[in-house]
C-alpha positions as CSV (number, residue, x, y, z in Angstrom):
1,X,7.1,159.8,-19.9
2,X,10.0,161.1,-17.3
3,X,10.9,164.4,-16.4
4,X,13.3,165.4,-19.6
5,X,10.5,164.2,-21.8
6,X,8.1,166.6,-20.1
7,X,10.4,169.5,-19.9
8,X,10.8,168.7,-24.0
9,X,7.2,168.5,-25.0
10,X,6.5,171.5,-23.2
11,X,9.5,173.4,-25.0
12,X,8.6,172.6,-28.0
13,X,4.8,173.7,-27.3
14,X,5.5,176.8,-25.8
15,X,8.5,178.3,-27.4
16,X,10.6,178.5,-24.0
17,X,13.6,177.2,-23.6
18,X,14.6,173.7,-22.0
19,X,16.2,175.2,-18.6
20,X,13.5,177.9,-18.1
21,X,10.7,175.1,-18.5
22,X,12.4,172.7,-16.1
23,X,13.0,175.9,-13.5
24,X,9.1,176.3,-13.9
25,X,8.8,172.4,-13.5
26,X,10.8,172.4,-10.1
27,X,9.4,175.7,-8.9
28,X,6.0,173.5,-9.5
29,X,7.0,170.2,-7.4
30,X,8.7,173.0,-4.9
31,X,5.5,174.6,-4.2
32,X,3.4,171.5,-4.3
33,X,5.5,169.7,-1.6
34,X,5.6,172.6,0.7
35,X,1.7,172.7,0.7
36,X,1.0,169.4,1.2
37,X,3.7,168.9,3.9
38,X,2.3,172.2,5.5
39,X,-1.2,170.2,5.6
40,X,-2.6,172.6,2.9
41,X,-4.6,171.5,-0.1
42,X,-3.5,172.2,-4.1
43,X,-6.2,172.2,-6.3
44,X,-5.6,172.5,-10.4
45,X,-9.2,173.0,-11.5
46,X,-10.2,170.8,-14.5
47,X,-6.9,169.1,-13.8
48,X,-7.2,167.5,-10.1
49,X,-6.3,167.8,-6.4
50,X,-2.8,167.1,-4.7
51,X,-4.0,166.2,-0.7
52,X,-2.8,164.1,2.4
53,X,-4.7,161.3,3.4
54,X,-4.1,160.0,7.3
55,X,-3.7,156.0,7.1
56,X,-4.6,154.8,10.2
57,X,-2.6,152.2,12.4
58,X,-3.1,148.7,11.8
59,X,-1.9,145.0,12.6
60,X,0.1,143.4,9.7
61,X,2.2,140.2,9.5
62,X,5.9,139.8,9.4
63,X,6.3,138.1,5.8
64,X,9.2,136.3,6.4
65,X,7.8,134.7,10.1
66,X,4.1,135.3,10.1
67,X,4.4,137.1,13.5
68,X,2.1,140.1,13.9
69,X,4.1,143.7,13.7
70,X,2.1,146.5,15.0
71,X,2.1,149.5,11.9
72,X,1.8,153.1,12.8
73,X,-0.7,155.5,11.4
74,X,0.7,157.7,8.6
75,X,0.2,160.6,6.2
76,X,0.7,159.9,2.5
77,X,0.0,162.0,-0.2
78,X,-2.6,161.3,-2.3
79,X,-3.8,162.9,-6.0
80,X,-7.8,163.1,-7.0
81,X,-8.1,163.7,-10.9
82,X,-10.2,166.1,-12.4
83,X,-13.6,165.9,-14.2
84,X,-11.9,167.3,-17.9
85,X,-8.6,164.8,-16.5
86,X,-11.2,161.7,-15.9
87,X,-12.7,162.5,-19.3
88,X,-9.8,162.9,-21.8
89,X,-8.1,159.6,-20.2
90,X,-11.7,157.3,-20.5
């Protein structure tokens, strides 16, 4: 499922219209990227938790040579699912 497929389903559920769902939908992803990039925590309950995670630095190898590259430590985003998320997937 993409974005427009989203944005559909959740038009058709809710009786809103297509722009003012995707308008909702951005405002969403908006908000959720300025949290996380602020190092704040955004936690749906029942749904999951949208976090950081620190990778630390480590020694890889060039693929192409074999030669060892140093990699830096980083910060990815991460997402934890929920317990009633966990459930209606298994």
């Amino acid at each position: 499922m993409n974005k427009m497929d989203l944005v559909n389903k959740i038009s058709e559920k809710s009786g809103l219209t297509k722009r003012d769902v995707e308008t909702v939908l951005n405002s969403f992803v908006g908000e959720v990227t300025e949290a996380l990039s602020a190092g704040d925590k955004v936690q749906l309950v029942g749904f999951g938790t949208f976090e950081t995670r620190k990778r630390s630095g480590r020694t890889g190898r060039n693929p192409q040579n074999g030669d060892p590259i140093a990699i830096p430590e980083s910060v990815i985003p991460a997402f934890k699912a929920g317990n009633k998320l966990r459930d209606a997937v298994k």
